[in-house]
N, C-alpha and C positions, 0 to 999 in steps of 0.2 A: 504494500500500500504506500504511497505519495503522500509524504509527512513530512513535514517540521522540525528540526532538530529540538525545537523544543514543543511540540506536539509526542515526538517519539520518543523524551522523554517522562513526559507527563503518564501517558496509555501505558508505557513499560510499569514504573511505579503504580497504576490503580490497578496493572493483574496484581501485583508481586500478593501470595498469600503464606501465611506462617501459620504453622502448626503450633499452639497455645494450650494452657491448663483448659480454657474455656471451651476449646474447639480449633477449626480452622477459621481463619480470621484475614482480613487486609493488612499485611505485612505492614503497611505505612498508610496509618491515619488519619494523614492531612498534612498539607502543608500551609505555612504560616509563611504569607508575602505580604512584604513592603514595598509596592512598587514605584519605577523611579525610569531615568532614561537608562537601560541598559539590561531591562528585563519586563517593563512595562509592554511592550508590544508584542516579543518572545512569548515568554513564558506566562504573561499575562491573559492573552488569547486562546492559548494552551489549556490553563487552569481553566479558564470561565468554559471553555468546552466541555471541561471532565466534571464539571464540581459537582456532580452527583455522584461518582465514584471515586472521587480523592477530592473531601471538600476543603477548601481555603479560606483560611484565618487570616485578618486582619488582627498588629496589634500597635505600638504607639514606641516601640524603639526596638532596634533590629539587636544589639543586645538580649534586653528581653523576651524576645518571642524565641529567641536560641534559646537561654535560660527554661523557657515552658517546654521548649519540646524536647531537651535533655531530661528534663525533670519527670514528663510522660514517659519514654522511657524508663528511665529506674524503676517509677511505680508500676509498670509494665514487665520488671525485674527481664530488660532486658528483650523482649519476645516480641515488642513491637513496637512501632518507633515512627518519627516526624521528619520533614523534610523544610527547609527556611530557604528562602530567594529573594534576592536585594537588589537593588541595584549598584553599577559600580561606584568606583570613590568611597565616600564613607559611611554610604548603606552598607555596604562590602565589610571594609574594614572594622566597623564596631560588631559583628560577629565575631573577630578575634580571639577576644577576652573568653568569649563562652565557651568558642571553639579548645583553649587550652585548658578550659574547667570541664567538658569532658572527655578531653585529653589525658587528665590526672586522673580522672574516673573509669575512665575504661569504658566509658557510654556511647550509643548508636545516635548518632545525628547526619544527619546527611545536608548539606550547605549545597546552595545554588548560584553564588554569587556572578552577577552581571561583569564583565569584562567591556574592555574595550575594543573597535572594529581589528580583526585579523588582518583584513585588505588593507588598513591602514591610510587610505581613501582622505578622509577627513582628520588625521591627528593633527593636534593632539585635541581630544572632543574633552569635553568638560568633565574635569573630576578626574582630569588621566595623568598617572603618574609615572614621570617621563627619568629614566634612569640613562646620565651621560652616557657610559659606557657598553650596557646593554639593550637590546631596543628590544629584547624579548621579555623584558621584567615589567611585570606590572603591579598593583597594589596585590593583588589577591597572591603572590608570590609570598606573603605574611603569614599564608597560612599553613605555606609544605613544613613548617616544624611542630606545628602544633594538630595537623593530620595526619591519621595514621594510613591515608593512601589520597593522596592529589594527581589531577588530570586537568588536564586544558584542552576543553573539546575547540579541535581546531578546525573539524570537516563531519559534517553530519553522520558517516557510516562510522566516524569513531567509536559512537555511543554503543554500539553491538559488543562493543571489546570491553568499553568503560563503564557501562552500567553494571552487568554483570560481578566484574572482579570488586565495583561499588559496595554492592551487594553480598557478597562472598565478606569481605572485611567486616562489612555492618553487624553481621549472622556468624562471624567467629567468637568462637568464647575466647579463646586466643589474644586475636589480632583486634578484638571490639574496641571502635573509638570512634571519632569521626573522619567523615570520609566530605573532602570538596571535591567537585566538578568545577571550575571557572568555565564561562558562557560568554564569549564573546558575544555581544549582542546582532552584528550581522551573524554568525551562525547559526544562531537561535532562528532563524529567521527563513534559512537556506533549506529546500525542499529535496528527499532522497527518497529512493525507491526502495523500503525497507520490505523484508519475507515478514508473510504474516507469523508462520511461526516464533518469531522474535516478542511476538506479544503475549505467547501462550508459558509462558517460563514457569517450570516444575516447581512444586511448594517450596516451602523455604523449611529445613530443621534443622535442630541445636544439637547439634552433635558435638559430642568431647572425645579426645582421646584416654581413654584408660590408661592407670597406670601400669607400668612391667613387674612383671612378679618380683622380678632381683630388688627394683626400688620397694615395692611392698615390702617384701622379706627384711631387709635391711632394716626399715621402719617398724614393722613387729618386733623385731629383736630390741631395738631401742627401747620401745615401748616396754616389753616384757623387762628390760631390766630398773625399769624406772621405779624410785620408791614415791616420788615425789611430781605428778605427769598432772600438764595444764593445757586445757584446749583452749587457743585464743583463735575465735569466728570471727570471720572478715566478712567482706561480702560476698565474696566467688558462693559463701554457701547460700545466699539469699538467690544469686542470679542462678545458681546451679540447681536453684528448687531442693536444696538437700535439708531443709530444717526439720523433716521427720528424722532424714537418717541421722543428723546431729545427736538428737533427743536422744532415739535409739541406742547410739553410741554410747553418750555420756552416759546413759542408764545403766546399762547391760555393765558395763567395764569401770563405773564410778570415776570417773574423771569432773574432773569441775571446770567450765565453761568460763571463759572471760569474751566480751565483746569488744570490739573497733567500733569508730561510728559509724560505719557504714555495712557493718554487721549486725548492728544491735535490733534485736527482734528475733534474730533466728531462733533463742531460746527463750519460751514466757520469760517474763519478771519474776513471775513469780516459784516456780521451778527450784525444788532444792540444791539442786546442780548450780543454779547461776552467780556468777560472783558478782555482775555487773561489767560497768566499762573500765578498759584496762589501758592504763597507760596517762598521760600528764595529766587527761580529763577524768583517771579514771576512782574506782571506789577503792579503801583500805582493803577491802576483803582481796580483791583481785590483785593488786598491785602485792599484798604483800604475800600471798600465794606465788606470785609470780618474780619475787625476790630471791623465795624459797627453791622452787620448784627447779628440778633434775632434767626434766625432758618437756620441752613446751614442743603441741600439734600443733601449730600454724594451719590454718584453713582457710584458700582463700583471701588471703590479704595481704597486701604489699610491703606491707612491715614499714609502717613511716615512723618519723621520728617520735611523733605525739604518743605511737602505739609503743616503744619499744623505749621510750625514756631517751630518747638519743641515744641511743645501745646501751644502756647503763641499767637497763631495768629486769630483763633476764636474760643478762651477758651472759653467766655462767653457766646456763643451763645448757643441754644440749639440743640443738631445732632441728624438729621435722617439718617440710613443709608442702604441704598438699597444696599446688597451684598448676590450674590448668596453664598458665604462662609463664614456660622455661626460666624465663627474664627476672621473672618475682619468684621461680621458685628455688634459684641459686643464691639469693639475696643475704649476704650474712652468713656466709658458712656455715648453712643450713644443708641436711640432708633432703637433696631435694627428691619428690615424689612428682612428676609431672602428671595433670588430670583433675578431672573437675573435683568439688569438693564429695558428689554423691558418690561417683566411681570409688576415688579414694578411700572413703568412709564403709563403703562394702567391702571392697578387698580387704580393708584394714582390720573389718570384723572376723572374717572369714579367719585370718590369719593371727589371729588374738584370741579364738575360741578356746572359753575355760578362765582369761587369764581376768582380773582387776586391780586394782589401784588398790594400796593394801589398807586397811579397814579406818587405822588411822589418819591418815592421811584424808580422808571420805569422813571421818567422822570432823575431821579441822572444817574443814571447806562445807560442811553442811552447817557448820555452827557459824559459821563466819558469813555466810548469805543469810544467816536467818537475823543475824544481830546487824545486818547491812541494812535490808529492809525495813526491820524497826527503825534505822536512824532516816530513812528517807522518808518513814512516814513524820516523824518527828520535824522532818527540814519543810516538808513541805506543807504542816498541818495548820490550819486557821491560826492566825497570831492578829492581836492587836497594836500593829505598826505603825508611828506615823511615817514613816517611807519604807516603801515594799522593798526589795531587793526580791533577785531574777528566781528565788526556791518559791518564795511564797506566793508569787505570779501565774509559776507552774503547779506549785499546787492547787491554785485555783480554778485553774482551766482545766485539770485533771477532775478535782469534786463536781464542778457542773457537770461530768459527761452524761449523757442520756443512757447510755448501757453501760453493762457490765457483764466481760470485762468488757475495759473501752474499747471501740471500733478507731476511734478518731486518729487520724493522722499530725503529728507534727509536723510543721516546714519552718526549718532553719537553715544558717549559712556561716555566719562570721560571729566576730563579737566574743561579749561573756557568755553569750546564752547555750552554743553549741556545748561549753565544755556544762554548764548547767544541767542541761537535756539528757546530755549523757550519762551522768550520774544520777539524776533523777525524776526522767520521764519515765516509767511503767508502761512497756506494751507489750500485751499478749497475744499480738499476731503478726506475722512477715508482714513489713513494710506499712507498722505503726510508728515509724521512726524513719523520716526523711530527710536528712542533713547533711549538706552539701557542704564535707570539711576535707576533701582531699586538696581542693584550691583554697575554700575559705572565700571564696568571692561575695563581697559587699553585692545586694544589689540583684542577689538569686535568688531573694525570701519570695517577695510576693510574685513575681515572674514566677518562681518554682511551682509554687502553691497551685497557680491558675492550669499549668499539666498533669498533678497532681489529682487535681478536680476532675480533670479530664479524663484522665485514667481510672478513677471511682468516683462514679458521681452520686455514690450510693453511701460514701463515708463523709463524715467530718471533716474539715481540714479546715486543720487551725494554724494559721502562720503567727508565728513570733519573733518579732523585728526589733532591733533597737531604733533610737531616731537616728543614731547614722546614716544605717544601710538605709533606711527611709527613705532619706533625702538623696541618697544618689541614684535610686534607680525605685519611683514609685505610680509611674504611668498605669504599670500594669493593672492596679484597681481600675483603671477606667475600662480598661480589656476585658474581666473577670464581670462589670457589671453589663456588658457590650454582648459578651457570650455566652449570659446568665450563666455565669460559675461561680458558685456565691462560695466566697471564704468567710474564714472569721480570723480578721487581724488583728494579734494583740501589739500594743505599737509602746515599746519601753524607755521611754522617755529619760534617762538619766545626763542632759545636757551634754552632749559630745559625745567621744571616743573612749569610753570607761577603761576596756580590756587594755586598750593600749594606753591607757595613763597609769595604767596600773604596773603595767610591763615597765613602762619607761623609768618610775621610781623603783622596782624590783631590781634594776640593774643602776640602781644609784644615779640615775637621772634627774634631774629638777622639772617638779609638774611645769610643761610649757607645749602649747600648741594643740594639745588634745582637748582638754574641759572648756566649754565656752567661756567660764570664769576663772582660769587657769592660764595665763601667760599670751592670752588671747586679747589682740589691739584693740578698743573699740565696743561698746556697750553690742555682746550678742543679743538679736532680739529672741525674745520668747516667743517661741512657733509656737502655731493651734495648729497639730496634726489633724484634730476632729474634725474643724473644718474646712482644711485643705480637703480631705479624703470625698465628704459631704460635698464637694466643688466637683469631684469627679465622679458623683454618682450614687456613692457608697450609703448607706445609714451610718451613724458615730457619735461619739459620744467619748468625754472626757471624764476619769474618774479618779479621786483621792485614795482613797480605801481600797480593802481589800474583801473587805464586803461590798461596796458600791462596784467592784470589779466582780463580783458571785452574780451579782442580780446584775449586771449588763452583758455578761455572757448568758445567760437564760435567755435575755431579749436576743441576744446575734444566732444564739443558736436555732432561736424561733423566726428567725426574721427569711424572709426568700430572695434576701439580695445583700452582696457582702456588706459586712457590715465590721466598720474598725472603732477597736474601744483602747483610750490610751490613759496609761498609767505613768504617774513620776515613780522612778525606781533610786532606789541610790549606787551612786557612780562607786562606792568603795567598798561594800561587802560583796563577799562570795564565799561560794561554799566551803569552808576549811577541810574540812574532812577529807581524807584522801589526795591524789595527786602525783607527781614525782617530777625528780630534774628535767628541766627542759634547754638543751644548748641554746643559747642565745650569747652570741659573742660581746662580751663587754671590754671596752677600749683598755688596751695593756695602759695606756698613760695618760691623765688625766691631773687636770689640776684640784679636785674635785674630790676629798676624802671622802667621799659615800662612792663613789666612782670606784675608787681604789679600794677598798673593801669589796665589791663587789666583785673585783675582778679576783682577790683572791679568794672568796668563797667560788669563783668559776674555776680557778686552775684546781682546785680540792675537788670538785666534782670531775673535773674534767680527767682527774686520776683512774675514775670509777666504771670511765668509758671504756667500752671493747672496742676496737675498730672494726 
């Protein structure tokens, strides 16, 4: 059939279909364009062809609508995924940022960005960025570091080669990440005589490689000689659908469970096995298990700094690590198992039959999550405060839930709040816990949330923002009211940059440049979140208390249109309890004696590091 290089690819994307928990499904559930010159005519004409079989999202910054449809996947854990188209210049370029947050995440986005003419006819056209020395470089060239496969469709029958292998990377558990196409905008435009069969393209499945007996075998034996054995869940076990076989695991063989953030769910809360989160953000129970502990299972997760203490936190132990990707699973001189976390988790049984964690060790760790969850209900139980701080916020939003257990989803990103959340949000189901902390990007709370919704629009979702991330990227409520996806934002108002005023004086810094009222030129004015929010749509409402915050999440949760309720928080407390070192280099020299203490309580820690 006589297509459109971007007709052909539009019809390619609404066959593609995935095989899911739910069934068989549309691989890609729309795509999110901002159109402009350089994809408005292309792929503009394209979309509005198809939009009953791949429908099209409008949102209000090219940023955030990457942000939503990263974030639909994850809640999608993976199985099915969005597609974003910009134009070129810096509709282009401000997908960047997203594109390397899930980049660090390992997440399926597929980017469209408009390009400038191939023919070269008209250069240099608006918004084109003219590199002296090479005339093949253009903006979208931003993006070959932070994709994990880029193409520059140059000739319409390219796409037969490039869509495909697009696809293939989107659908590895592997190689998962994003994938760009650059569009020149005359190509997009240019007509090919494509075989129907190119439209008919076989299902799409999640296939992993299992691991080899020798690496299983290897890893029984460790295990089997372990007296002191910690399972720290990442995410490979959420996207891998293994949080039965986890459960199983941990049961059958008495191991004790610590989470990542971006693991956390795989194991209820509430679960004798669970320690909580593990690592800078994480609980005493966990951390000090994993101080202890002989042989830590690694599952699925990258092992970042936050997770592993900057190697300081269970250096000594010996690691196994189950990772379907080579690259994460030689990480640390670790014995690596390459293969999803399910795979691994069978083999590993199969090969462990008879054996468990020895009784003591099972009687530590049950005592130690049960006296963990007493303190989190402690941290986050009704208190009469005149300033909330970030537990008692989250306890809030937790006691209003309408079931039990809760259904509701968190969306987080930056800030104090992720390491909050982590220690004590309570969920007892895969992907009650969505936090976007492998970049940490300001600015992915309520963008996230609105994919999120998308992906269940049958749960809760409660996004929790400081007024930072607010202010840098908070269009997306108008998006969210635009697409009836009603959130509920809690907006935590402690004037400025808390986490990092915090940081800055933890390494013997003088407060400056972070708190509005902290080293800051010029009377900051006092925003009204409420009703900026209220200006874009939203219902809102500003509150003192933490009662007057009980009874206005009642109303958001009842309301059928987002609705943001904003609390003053205080910039200086958090949660004490737990945690552990985090490298943060502080200046060897320094005129500044809280500087110089600082640096040598860093070289003492810095003894304790493994490399």
């Amino acid at each position: 059939m006589r297509l459109t290089t971007a007709q052909a690819i539009v019809r390619y994307l609404a066959a593609l279909r995935s095989a899911t928990p739910a069934g068989v499904e549309p691989l890609f559930a729309g795509v999110f364009a901002i159109f402009g010159h350089g994809n408005v005519a292309g792929m503009g004409e394209a979309l509005y062809a198809h939009r009953a079989q791949l429908p099209t999202y409008r949102a209000h910054n090219e940023q955030a609508m990457a942000h939503t449809a990263i974030a639909y996947a994850k809640a999608k854990f993976r199985r099915r995924m969005m597609a974003c188209t910009t134009s070129i210049g810096p509709g282009a370029t401000n997908l960047v940022t997203a594109a390397a947050l899930a980049h660090v995440n390992r997440l399926p986005v597929l980017f469209l960005p408009g390009d400038v003419f191939v023919s070269r006819a008209p250069d240099p056209v608006l918004q084109q960025v003219e590199d002296f020395a090479d005339a093949t470089v253009t903006a979208n060239d931003c993006f070959r570091p932070v994709s994990r496969y880029f193409d520059r469709i140059v000739h319409p029958a390219q796409v037969q080669t490039a869509l495909p292998e697009a696809v293939r990377v989107l659908t590895d558990a592997a190689l998962c990440g994003p994938v760009t196409l650059a569009l020149p905008q005359d190509v997009q435009a240019m007509a090919y005589d494509y075989p129907d069969a190119f439209f008919e393209p076989a299902p799409v499945t999640f296939d992993a490689p299992a691991p080899t007996r020798a690496a299983i075998a290897a890893a029984a034996e460790a295990l089997r000689g372990a007296q002191r054995p910690l399972i720290v869940a990442g995410g490979g076990v959420l996207y891998g659908l293994a949080t039965a076989a986890l459960r199983g695991f941990a049961e059958t063989h008495g191991i004790p469970v610590a989470e990542t953030q971006a693991g956390k769910g795989a194991l209820p809360w509430d679960h004798p096995l669970q320690m909580g989160a593990i690592g800078v953000t994480g609980s005493p129970a966990a951390n000090a298990l994993a101080q202890d502990a002989d042989v830590v299972l690694a599952l699925g997760t990258r092992l970042t700094d936050f997770t592993t203490g900057s190697h300081s936190l269970f250096a000594r132990a010996r690691l196994v690590h189950v990772n379907v990707n080579a690259f994460d699973a030689r990480k640390w001189h670790g014995l690596a198992v390459v293969g999803d976390a399910g795979a691994g988790l069978a083999a590993l049984a199969t090969a462990l039959s008879g054996w468990a964690a020895p009784d003591a060790w099972q009687a530590r760790s049950r005592n130690a999550a049960r006296a963990w969850r007493a303190d989190v209900a402690r941290l986050t139980g009704a208190r009469d405060v005149a300033l909330a701080y970030d537990g008692d916020v989250i306890g809030a939003v937790q006691r209003t839930s309408a079931t039990s257990p809760s259904t509701d989803v968190a969306v987080c990103a930056a800030g104090t709040l992720p390491g909050e959340l982590h220690k004590l949000w309570r969920t007892a189901v895969p992907g009650g816990y969505h936090v976007e902390y492998g970049y940490s990007c300001m600015g992915y709370e309520i963008a996230g949330g609105v994919g999120v919704k998308m992906a269940t629009p049958e749960r809760e979702v409660i996004v929790l923002v400081g007024d930072g991330s607010y202010l840098m990227l908070n269009a997306e409520i108008a998006t969210s009211v635009m697409l009836d996806r009603k959130l509920v934002v809690v907006v935590l108002d402690n004037r400025g940059y808390g986490c990092i005023h915090r940081l800055q004086q933890s390494v013997g810094g003088a407060a400056f440049n972070n708190l509005f009222d902290a080293g800051t030129e010029g009377a900051a004015p006092r925003i009204d979140f409420a009703a900026h929010a209220a200006a874009m749509g939203a219902r809102a409402e500003h509150v003192h208390t933490i009662a007057e915050l009980e009874a206005a999440l009642a109303r958001a949760r009842a309301s059928d249109r987002t609705y943001v309720v904003v609390i003053d928080t205080d910039p200086a407390r958090t949660t004490s309890e737990g945690g552990c070192w985090w490298e943060v280099a502080v200046p060897e020299v320094s005129a500044r004696s809280e500087v110089r203490a600082a640096r040598n309580e860093y070289d003492a820690a810095k003894r304790e590091q493994v490399p």
